[in-house]
Structure formats: structure tokens, C-alpha cells
GUKE-804484 format. One record per residue (C-alpha): residue in one letter; chain; x, y, z. Coordinates in Angstrom, 1 decimal. Example, Ala and Ser with C-alpha at 12.3 -4.5 7.8 and 13.67 -1.06 7.14 Angstrom:
<pts>
+----+----+--------+--------+--------+
| aa | ch |     c1 |     c2 |     c3 |
+----+----+--------+--------+--------+
|  A |  A |   12.3 |   -4.5 |    7.8 |
|  S |  A |   13.7 |   -1.1 |    7.1 |
+----+----+--------+--------+--------+
</pts>
This chain:
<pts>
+----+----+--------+--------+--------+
| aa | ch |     c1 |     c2 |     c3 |
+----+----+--------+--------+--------+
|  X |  A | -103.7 |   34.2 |   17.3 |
|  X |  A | -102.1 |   36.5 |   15.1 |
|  X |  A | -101.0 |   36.4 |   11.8 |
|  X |  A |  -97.4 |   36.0 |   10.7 |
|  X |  A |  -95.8 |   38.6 |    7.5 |
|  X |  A |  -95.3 |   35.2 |    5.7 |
|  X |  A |  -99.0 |   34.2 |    6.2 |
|  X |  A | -100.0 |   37.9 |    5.0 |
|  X |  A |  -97.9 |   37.2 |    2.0 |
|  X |  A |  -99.7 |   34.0 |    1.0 |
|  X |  A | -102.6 |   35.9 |    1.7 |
|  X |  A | -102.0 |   38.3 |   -0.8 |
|  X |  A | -100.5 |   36.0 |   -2.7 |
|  X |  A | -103.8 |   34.2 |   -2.4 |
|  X |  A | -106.1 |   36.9 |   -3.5 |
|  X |  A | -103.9 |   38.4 |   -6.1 |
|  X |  A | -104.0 |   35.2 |   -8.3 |
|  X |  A | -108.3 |   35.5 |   -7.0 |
|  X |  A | -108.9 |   38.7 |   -9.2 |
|  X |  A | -107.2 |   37.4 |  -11.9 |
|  X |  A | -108.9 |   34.6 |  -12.2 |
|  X |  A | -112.1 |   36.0 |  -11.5 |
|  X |  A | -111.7 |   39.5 |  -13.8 |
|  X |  A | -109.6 |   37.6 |  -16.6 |
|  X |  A | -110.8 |   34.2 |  -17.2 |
|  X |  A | -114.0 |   33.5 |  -15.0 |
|  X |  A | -116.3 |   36.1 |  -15.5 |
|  X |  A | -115.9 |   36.7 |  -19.2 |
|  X |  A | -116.9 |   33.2 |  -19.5 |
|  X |  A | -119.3 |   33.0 |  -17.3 |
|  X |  A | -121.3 |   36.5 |  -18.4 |
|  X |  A | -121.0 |   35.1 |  -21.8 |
|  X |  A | -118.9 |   37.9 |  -23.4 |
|  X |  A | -117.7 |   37.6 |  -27.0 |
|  X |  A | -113.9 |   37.7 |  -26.0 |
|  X |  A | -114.1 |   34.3 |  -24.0 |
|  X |  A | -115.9 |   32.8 |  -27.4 |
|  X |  A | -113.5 |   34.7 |  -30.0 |
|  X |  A | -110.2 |   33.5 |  -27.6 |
|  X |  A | -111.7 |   29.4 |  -27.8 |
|  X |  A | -112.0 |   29.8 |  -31.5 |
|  X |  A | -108.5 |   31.0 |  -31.9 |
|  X |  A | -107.3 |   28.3 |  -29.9 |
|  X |  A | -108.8 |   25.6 |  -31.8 |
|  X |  A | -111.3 |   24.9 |  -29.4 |
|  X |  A | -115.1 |   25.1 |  -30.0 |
|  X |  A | -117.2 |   27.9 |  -28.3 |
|  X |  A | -119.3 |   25.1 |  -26.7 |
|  X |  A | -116.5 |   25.0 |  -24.2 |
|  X |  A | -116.4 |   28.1 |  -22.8 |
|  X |  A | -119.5 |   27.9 |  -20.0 |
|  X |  A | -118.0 |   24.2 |  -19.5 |
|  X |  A | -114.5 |   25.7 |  -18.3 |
|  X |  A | -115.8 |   28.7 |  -16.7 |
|  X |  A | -118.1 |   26.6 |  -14.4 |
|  X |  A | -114.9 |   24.5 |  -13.6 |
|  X |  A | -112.5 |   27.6 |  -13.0 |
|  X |  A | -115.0 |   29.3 |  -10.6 |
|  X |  A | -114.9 |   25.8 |   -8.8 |
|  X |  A | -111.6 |   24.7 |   -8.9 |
|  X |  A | -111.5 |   28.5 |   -7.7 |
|  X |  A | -113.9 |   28.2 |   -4.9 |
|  X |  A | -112.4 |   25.0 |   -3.5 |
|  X |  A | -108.7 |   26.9 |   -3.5 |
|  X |  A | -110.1 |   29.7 |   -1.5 |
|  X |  A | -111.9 |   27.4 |    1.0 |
|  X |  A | -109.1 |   26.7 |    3.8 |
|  X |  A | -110.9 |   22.6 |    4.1 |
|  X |  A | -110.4 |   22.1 |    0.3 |
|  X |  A | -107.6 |   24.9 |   -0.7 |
|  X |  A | -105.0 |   21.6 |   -1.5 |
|  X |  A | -107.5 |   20.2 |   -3.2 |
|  X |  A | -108.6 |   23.1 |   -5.5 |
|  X |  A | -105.3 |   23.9 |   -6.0 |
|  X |  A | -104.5 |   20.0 |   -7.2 |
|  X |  A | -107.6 |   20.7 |   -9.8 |
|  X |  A | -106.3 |   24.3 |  -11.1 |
|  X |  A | -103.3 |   22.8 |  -11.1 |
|  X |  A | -104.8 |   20.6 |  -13.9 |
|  X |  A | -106.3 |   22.6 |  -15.2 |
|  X |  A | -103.6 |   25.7 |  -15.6 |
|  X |  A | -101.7 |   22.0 |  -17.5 |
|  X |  A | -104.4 |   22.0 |  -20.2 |
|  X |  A | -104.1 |   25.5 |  -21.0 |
|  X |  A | -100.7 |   25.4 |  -21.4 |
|  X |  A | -100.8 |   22.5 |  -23.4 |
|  X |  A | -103.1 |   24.3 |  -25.8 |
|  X |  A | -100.8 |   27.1 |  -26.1 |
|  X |  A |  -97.6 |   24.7 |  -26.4 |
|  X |  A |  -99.8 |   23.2 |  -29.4 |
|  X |  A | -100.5 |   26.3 |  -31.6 |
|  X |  A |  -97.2 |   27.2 |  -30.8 |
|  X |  A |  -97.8 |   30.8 |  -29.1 |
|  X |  A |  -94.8 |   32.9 |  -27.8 |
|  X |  A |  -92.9 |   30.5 |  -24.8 |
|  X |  A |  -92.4 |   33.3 |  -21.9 |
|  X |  A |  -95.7 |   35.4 |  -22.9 |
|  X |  A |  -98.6 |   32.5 |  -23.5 |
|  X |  A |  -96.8 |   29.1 |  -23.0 |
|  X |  A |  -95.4 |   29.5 |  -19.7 |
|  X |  A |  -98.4 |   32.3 |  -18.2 |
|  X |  A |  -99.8 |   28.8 |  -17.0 |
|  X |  A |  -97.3 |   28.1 |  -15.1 |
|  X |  A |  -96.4 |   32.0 |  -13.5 |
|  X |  A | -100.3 |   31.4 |  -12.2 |
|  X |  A |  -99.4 |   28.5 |  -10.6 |
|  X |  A |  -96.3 |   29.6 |   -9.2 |
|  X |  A |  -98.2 |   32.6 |   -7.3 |
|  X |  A | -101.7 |   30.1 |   -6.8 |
|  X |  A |  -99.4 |   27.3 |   -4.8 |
|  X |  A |  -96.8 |   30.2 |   -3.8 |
|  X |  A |  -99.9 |   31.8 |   -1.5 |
|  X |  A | -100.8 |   28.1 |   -0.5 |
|  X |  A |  -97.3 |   27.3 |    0.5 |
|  X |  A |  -96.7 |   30.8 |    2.6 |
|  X |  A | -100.1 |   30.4 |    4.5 |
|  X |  A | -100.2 |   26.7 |    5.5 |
|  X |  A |  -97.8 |   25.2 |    7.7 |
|  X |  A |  -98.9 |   22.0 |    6.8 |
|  X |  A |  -98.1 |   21.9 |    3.6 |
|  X |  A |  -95.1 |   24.1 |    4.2 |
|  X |  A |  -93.8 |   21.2 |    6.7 |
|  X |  A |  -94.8 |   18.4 |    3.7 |
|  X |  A |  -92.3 |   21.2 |    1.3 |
|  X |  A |  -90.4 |   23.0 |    3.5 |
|  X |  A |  -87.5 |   25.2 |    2.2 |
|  X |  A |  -84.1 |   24.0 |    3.2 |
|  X |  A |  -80.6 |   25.6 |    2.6 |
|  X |  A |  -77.8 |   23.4 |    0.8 |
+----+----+--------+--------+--------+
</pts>
């Protein structure tokens, strides 16, 4: 069966928000790089955390792009994507640059879920007023 434009979208969508998370947040954690420990310190969070979250990012990651458990990884990140934003809301960082980022991530991670599963576009479907 071939793909629809709207499924390609989500797609994209799908892999867009991928690389992000893998290049921006995952693998400087992960590899252990002094930016992921320096960022934790300066938002009032100890260092100890950073492997912790990393693990859970590359899960919550895994389970998105898995079609079986994409809601559910995307239920976790969506968690997840709360608690960072919650942090920034806290130290009180810039609103549109750091305190909402959380939620433009979400927007394209569930914005590529929604445009390349009909079942959960039938659950949320789009309707005109």
C-alpha cells in the first residue's frame, strides 16, 4: 500500500524531532560530554542526573519510533518534555525561547504521530466549526 503526503509529513515530522533528540539532548548525555553536565548545573540540577535522563530520553525515544509502542513513547516524552519545562518555568528562563521549547518539541513529536496514524487521528481528528 502506498503512502499518503500526510503520512510522509508525519514521517518527517517523525524524524525531524529524531535528530534533535538524538544530536541535542541524547548523545551529549549519553557520551558524557561536559555541556550535558555544565547545562544540569545551571539548571539546579546535580550532574548525577545526566546518564539517568539520557538513558530515559533514548527510551522514551526508542518506544516513539517503534510503530507497537509510538503512543506510548510519546505519553513518556510527553512527560518528560513537562519536567523540563517545569525546570525552565522555575529558574525563570525567557518564555518563547526556553520555557515553551518543551512544548514546540511536543507539538512536532505528536504532530508526526497524529499525521501517520489513523488511529489516533480517528481518536483526534480535525473537524471544521
Amino acid at each position: 500500500m502506498k503512502a499518503s503526503p500526510m503520512v510522509w509529513t508525519g514521517r518527517v515530522l517523525t524524524g525531524l524531532f529524531a535528530l534533535f533528540m538524538l544530536g541535542a539532548s541524547i548523545a551529549p548525555k549519553l557520551l558524557g560530554m561536559p555541556v550535558a553536565a555544565q547545562t544540569m548545573i545551571a539548571l539546579g540540577w546535580k550532574p548525577d542526573y545526566v546518564l539517568m535522563i539520557g538513558l530515559m530520553e533514548a527510551a522514551f525515544l526508542a518506544l516513539y519510533l517503534f510503530p507497537r509502542t509510538s503512543l506510548l513513547g510519546a505519553v513518556l516524552m510527553t512527560g518528560l518534555l513537562g519536567g523540563a519545562m517545569a525546570t525552565q518555568v522555575r529558574i525563570e528562563n525567557p518564555l518563547f525561547s526556553h520555557e515553551l521549547f518543551s512544548i514546540y518539541l511536543g507539538l512536532f513529536m505528536w504532530g508526526g504521530l497524529w499525521l501517520r496514524d489513523p488511529a489516533l487521528r480517528a481518536l483526534f481528528p480535525w473537524r471544521r466549526a
